[in-house]
DSSP file (Angstrom, degrees, kcal/mol; ACC not computed):
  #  RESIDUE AA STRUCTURE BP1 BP2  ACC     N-H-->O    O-->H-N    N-H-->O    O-->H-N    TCO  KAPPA ALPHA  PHI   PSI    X-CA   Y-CA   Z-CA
    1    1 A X     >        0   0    0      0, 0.0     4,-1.3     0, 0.0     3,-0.1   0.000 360.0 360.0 360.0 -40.3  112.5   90.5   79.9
    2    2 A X  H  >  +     0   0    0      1,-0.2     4,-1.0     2,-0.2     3,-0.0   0.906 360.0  55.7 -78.3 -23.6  108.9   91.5   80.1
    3    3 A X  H  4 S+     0   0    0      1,-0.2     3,-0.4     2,-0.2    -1,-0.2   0.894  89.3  79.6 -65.7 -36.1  108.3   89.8   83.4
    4    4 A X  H  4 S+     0   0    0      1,-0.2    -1,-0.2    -3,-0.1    -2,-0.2   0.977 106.8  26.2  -4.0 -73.3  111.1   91.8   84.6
    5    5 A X  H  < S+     0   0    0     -4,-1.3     2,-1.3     1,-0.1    -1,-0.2   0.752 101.8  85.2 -85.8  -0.5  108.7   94.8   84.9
    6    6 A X     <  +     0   0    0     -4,-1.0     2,-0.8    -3,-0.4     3,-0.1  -0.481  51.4 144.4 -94.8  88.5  105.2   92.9   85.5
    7    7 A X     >  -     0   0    0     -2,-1.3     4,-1.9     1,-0.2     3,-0.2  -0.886  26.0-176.7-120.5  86.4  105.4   92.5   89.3
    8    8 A X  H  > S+     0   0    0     -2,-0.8     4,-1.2     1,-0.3    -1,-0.2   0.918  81.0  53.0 -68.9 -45.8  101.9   92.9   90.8
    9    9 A X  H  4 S+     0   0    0      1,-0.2    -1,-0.3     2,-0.2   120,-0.1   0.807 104.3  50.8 -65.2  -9.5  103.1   92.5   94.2
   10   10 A X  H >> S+     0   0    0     -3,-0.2     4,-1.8     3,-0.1     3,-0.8   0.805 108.7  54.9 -77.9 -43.3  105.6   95.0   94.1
   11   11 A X  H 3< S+     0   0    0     -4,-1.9    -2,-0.2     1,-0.3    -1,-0.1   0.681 106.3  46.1 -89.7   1.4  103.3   97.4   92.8
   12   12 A X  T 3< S+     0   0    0     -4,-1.2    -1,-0.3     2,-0.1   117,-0.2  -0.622 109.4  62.8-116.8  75.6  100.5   97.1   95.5
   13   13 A X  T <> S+     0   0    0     -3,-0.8     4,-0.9    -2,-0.1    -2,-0.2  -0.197 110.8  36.8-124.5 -29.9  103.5   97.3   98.0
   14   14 A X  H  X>S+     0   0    0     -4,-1.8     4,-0.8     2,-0.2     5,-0.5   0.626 113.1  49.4 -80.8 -24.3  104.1  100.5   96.8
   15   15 A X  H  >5S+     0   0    0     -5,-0.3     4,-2.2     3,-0.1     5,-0.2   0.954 115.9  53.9 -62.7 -39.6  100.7  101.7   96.2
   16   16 A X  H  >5S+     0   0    0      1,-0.2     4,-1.5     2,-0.2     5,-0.3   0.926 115.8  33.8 -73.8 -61.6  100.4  100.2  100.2
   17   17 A X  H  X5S+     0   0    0     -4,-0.9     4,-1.7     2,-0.2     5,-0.3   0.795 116.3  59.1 -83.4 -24.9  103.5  102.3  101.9
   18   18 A X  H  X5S+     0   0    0     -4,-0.8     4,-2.5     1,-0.2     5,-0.3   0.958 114.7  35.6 -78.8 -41.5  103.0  105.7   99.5
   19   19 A X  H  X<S+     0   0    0     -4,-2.2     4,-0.6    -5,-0.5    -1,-0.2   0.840 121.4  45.3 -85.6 -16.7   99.6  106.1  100.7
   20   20 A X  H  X S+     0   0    0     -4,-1.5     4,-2.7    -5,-0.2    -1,-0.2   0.826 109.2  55.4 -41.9 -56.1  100.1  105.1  104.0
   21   21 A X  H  < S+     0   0    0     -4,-1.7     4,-0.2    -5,-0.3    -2,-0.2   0.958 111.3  39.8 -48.9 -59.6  102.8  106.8  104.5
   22   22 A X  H  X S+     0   0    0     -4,-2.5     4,-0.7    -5,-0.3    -1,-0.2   0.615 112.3  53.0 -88.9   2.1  101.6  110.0  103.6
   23   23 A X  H  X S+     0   0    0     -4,-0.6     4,-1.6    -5,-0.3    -1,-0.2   0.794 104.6  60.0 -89.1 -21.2   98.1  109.8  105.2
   24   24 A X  H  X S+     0   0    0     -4,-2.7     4,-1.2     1,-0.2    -1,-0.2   0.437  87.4  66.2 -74.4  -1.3   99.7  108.9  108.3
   25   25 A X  H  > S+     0   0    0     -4,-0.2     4,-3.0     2,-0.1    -1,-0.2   0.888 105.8  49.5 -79.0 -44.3  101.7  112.2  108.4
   26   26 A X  H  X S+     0   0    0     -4,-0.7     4,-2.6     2,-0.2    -2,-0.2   0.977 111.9  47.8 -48.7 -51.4   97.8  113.7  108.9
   27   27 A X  H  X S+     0   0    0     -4,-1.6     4,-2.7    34,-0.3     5,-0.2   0.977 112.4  48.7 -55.6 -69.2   97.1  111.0  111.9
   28   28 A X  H  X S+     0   0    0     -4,-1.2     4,-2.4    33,-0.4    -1,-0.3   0.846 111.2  49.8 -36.2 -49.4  100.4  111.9  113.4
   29   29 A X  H  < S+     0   0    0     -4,-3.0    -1,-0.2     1,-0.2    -2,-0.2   0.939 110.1  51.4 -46.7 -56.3   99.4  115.9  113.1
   30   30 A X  H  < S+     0   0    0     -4,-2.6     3,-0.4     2,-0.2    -1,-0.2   0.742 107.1  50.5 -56.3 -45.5   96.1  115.2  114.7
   31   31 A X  H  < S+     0   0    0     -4,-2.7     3,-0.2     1,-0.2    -2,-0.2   0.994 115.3  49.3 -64.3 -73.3   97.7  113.2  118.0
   32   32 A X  S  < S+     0   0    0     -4,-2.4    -2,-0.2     1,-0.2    -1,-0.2   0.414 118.8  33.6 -54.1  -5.8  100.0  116.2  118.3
   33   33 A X        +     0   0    0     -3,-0.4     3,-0.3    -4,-0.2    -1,-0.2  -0.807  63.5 177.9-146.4  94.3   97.3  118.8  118.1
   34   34 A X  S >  S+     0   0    0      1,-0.2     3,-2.4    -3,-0.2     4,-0.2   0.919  74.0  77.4 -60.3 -45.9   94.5  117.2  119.8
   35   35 A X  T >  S+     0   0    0      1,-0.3     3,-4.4     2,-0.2     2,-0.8   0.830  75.8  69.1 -27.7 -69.8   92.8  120.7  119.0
   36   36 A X  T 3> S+     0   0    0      1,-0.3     4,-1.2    -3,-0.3    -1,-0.3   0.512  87.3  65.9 -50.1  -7.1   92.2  120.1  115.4
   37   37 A X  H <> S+     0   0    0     -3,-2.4     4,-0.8    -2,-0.8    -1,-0.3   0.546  86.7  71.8 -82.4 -15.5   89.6  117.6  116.5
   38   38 A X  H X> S+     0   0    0     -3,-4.4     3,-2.5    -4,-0.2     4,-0.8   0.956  99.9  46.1 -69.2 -61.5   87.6  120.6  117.9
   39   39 A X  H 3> S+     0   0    0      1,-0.4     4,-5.1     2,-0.2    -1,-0.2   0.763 112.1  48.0 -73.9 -30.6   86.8  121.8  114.1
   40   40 A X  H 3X S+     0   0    0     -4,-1.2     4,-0.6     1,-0.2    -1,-0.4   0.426 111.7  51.8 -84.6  18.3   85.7  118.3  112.7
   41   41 A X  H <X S+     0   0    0     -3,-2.5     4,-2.3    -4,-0.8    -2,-0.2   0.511 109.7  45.1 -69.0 -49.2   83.5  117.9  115.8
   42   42 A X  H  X S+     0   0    0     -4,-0.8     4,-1.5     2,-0.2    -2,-0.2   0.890 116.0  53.5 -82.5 -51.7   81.6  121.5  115.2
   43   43 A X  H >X S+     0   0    0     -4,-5.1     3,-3.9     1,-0.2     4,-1.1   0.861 113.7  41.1 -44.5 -75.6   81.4  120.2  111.0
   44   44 A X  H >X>S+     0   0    0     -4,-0.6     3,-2.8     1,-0.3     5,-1.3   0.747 118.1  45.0 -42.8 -49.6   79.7  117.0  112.1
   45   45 A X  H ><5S+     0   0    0     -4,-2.3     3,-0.6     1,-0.2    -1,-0.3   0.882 107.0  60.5 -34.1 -37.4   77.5  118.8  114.8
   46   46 A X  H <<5S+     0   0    0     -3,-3.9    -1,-0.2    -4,-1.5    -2,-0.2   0.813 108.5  40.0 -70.4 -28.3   76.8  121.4  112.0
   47   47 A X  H <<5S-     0   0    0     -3,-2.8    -1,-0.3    -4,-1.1    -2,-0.2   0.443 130.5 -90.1-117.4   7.5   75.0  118.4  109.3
   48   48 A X  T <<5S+     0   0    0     -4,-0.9    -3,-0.2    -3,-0.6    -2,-0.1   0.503  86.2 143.9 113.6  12.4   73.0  116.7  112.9
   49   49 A X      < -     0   0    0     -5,-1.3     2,-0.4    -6,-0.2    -1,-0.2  -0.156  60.0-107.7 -54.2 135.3   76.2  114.2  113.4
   50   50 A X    >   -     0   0    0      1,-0.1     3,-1.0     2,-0.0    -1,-0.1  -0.834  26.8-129.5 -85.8 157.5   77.2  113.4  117.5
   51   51 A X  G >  S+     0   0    0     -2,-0.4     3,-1.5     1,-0.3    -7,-0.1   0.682  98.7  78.4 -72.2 -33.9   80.2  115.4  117.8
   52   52 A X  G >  S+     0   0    0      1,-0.3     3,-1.2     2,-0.1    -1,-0.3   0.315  78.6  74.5 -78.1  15.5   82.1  112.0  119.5
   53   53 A X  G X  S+     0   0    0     -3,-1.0     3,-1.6     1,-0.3    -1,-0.3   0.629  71.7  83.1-110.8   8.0   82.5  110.4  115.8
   54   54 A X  G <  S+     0   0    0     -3,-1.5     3,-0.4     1,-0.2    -1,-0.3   0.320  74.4  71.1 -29.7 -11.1   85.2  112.8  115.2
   55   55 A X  G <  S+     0   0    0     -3,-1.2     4,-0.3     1,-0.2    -1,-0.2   0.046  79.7  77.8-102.0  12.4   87.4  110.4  117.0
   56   56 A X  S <> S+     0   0    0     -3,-1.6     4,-0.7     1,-0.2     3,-0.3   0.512  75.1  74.8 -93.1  13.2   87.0  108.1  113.8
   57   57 A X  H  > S+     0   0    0     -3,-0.4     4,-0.9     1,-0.2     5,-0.3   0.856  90.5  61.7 -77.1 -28.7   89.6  110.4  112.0
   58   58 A X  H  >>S+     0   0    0      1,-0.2     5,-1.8     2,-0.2     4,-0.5   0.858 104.3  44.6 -43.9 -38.1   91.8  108.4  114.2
   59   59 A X  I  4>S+     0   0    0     -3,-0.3     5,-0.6    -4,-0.3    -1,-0.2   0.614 116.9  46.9 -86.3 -20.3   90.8  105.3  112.5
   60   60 A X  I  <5S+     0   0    0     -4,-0.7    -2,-0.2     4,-0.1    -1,-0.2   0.527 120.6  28.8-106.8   5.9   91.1  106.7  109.4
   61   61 A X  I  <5S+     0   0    0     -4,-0.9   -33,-0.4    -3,-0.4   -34,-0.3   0.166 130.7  27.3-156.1  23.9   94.4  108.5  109.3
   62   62 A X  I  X5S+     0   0    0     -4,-0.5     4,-1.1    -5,-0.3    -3,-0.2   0.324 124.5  28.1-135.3 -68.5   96.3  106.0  112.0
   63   63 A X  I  ><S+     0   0    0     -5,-1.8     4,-1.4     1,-0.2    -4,-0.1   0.959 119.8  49.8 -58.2 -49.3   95.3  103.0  112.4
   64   64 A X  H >><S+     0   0    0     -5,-0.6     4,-1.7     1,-0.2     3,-0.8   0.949 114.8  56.3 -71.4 -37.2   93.8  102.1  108.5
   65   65 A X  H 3> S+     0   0    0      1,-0.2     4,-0.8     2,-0.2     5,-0.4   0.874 110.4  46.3 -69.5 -20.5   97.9  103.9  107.4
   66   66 A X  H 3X S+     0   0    0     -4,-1.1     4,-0.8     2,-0.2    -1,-0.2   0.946 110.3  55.6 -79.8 -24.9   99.3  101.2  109.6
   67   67 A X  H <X>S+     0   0    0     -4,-1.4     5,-3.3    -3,-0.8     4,-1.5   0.938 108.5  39.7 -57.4 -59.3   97.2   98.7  108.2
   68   68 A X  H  <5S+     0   0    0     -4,-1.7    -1,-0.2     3,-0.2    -2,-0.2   0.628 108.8  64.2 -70.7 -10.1   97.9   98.8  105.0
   69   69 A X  H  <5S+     0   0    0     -4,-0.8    -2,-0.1    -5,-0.4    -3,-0.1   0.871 110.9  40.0 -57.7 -88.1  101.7   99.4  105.5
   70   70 A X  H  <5S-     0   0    0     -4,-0.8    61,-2.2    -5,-0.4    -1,-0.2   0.610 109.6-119.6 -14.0 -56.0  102.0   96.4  106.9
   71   71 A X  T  <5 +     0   0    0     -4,-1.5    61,-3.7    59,-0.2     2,-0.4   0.834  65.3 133.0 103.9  41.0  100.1   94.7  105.1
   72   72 A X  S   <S-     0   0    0     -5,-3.3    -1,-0.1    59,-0.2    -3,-0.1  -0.794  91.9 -13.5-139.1 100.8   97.1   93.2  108.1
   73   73 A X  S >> S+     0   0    0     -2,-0.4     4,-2.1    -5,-0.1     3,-0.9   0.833  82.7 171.6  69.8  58.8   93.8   93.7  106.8
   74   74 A X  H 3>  +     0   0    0      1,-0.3     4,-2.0    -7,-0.3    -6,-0.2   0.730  69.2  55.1 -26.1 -57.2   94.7   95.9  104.1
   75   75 A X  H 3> S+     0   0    0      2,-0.2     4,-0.6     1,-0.2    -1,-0.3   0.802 109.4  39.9 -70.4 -28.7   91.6   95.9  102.6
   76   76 A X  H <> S+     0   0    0     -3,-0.9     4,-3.0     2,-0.2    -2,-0.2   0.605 114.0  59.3 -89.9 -21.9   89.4   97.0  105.4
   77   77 A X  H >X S+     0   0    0     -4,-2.1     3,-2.2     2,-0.2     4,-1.1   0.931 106.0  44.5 -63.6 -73.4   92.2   99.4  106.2
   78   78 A X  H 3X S+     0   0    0     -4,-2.0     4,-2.1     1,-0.3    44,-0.2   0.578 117.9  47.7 -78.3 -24.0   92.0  101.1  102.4
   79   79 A X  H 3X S+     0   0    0     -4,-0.6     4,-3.7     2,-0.1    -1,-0.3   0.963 114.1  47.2 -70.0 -39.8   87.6  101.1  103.1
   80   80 A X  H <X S+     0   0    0     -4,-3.0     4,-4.1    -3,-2.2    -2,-0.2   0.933 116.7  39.9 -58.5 -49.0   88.6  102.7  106.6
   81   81 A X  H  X S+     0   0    0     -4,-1.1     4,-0.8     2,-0.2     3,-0.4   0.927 118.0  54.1 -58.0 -75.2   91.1  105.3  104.5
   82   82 A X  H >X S+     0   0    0     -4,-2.1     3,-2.3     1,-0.2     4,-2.0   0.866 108.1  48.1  -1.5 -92.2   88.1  105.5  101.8
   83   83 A X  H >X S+     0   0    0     -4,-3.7     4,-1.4     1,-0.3     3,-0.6   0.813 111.3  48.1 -45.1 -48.8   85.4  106.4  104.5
   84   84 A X  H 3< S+     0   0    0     -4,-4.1    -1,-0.3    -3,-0.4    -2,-0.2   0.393 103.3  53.0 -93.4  28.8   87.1  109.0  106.0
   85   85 A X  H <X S+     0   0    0     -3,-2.3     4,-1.5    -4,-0.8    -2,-0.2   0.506 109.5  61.3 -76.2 -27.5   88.2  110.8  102.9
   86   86 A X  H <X S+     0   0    0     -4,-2.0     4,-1.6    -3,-0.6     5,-0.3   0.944 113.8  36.1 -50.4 -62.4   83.8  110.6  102.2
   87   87 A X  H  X S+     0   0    0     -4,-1.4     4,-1.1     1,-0.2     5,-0.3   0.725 108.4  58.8 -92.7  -9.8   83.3  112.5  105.3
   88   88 A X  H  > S+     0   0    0     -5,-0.2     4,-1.2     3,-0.2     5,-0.3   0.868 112.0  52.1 -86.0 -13.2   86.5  114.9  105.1
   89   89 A X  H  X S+     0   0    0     -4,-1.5     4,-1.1    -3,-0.2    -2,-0.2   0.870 110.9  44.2  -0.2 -78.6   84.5  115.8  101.6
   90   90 A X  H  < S+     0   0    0     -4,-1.6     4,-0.5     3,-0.2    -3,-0.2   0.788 122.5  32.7 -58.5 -52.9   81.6  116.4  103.1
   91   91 A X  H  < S+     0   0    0     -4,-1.1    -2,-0.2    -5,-0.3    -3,-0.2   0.955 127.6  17.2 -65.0 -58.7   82.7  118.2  105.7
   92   92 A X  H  < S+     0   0    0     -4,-1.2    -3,-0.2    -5,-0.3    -2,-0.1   0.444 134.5  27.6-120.5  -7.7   85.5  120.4  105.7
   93   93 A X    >X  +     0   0    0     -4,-1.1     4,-1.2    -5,-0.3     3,-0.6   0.389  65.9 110.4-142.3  17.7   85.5  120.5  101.3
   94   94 A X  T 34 S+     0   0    0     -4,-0.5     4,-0.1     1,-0.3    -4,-0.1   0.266  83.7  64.1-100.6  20.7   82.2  120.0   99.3
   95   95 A X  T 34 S+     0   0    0     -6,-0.1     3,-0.3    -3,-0.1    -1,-0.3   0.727 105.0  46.3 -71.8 -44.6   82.6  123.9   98.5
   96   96 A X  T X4 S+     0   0    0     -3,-0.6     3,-5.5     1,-0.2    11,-0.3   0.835  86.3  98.3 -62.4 -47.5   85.7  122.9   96.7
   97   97 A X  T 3< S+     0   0    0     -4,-1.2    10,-0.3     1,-0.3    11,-0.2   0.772  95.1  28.3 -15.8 -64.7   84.3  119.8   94.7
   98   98 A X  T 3  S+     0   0    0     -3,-0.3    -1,-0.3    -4,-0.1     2,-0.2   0.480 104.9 101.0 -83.7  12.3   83.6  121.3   91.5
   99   99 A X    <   -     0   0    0     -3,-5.5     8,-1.7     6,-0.0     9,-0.3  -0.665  54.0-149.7-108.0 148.2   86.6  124.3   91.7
  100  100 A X  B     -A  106   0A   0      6,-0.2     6,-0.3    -2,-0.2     4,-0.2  -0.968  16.7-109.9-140.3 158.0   89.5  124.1   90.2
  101  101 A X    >   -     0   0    0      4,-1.2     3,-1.1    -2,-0.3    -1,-0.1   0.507  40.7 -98.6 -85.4-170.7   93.0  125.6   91.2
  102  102 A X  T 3  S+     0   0    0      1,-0.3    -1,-0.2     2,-0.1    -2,-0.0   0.774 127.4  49.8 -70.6  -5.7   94.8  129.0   88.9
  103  103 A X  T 3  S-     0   0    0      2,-0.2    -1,-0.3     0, 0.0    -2,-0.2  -0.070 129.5-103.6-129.0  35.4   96.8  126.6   87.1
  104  104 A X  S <  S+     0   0    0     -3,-1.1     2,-0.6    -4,-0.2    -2,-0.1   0.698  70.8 134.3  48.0  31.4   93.9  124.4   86.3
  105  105 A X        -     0   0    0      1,-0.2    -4,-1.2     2,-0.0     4,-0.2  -0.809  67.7 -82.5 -79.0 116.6   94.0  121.3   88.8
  106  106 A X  B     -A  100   0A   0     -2,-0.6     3,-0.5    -6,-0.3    -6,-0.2   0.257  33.0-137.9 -21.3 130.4   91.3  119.7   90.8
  107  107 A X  S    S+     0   0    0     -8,-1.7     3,-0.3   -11,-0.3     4,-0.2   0.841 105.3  53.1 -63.5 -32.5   91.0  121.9   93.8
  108  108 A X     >  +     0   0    0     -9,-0.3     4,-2.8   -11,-0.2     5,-0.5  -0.206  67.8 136.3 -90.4  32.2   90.6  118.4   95.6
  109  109 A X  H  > S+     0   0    0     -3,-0.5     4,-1.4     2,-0.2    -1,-0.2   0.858  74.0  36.7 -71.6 -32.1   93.7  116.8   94.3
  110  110 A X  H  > S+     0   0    0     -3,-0.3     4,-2.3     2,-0.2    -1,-0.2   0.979 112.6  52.7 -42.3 -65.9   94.8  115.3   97.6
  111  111 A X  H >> S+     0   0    0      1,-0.3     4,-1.5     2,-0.2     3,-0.8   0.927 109.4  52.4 -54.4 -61.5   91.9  114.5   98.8
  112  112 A X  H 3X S+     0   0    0     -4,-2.8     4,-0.7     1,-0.3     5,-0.4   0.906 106.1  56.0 -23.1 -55.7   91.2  112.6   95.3
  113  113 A X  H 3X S+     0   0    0     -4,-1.4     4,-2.3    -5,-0.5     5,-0.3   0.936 113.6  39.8 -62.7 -46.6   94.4  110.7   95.7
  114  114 A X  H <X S+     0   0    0     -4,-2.3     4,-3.4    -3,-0.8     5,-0.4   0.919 112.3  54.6 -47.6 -46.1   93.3  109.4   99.2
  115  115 A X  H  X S+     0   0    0     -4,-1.5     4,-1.9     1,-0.3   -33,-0.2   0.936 116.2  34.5 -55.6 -83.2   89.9  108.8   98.3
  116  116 A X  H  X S+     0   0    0     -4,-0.7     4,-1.3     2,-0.2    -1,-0.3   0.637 115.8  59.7 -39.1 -37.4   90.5  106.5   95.4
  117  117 A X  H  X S+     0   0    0     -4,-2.3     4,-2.2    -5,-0.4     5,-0.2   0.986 109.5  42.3 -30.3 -73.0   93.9  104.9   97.1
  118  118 A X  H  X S+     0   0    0     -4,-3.4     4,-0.8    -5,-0.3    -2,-0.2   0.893 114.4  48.3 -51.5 -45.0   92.2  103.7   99.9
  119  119 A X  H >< S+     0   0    0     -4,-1.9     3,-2.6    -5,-0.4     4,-0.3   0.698 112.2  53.5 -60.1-112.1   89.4  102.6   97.4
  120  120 A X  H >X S+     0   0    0     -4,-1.3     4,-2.6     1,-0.3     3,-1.1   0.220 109.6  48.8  14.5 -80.7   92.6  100.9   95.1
  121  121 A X  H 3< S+     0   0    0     -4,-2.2     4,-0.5     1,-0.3    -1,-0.3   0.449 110.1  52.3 -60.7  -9.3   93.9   98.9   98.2
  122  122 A X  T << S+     0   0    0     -3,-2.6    -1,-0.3    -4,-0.8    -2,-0.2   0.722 110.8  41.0 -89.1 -33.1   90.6   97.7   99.0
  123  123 A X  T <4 S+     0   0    0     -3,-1.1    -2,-0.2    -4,-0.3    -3,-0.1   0.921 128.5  34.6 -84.6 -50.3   89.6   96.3   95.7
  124  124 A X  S  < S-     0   0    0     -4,-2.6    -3,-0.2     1,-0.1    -2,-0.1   0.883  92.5-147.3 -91.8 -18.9   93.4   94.7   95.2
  125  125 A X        -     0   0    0     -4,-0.5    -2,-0.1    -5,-0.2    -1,-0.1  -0.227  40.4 -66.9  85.5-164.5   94.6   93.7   98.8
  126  126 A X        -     0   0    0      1,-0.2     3,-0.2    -4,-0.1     2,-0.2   0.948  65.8-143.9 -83.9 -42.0   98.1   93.8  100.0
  127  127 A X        -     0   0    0      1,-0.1     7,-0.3    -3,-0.1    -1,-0.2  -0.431  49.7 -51.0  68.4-168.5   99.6   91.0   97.6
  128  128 A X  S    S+     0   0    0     -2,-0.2     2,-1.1     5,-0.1    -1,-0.1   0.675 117.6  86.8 -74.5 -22.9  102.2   88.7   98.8
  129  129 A X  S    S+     0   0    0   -117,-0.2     2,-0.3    -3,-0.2     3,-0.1  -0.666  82.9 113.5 -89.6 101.4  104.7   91.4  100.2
  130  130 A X  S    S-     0   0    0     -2,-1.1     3,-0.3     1,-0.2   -59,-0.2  -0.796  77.4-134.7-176.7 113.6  102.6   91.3  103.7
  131  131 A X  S    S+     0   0    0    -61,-2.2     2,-0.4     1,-0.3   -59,-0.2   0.964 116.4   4.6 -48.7 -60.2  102.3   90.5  107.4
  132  132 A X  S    S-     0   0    0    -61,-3.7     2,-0.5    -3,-0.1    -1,-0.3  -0.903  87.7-156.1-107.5 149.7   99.1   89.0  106.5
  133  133 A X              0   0    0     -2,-0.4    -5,-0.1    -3,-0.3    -3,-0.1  -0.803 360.0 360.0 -95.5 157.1   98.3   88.9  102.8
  134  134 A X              0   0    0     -2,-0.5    -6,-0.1    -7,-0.3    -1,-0.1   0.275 360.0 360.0-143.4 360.0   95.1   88.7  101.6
């Protein structure tokens, strides 16, 4: 009965599609309003950054959610998803860091969940439920 519930792949297969899923709703925004690229281009400029590495949000909120869906190089998808939750921090929220909202939540509660997801899929890998496992 208790092996019933202990099912480690099932639960990095879900960890793997929720956070994919929803970081890839961002990637998708960003391909449909190419614009939005202008303002993380003017951050990076703004801390002595080239302007062109704004096109790593691409990597980091399309490709690395496709990775880990799937389940092909999971982990380097969940550093990619990692790293660029580091620089949307830095950039666009490290006013926010310490604030928290009227009803007394991390101001950063998203962002948290990415940051640490991405971290999470890197440290456990896809498990078995996978295109490639690792």
């Amino acid at each position: 009965m208790h092996r019933l519930f202990h099912n480690d792949d099932l639960g990095k297969l879900i960890l793997r599609v929720t956070v994919g899923i929803l970081i890839l709703f961002h990637g998708i925004h960003k391909i449909l309003n190419p614009g939005s690229l202008d303002f993380i281009s003017k951050q990076l400029t703004s801390i002595g950054l080239p302007q062109g590495l704004a096109y790593g949000v691409y990597a980091g909120e399309v490709i690395a959610p496709l990775m880990i869906i799937f389940g092909v190089f999971s982990r380097f998808g969940g550093l990619l998803i990692f790293g660029n939750m580091v620089f949307a921090l830095v950039l666009a929220h490290r006013s926010q860091l310490f604030t928290l909202t009227a009803t007394g939540g991390w101001a950063l509660e998203l962002q948290g969940f990415y940051l640490f997801s991405g971290l999470a899929v890197f440290f456990l890998g896809s498990g078995r439920t996978a295109i490639r496992p690792d």
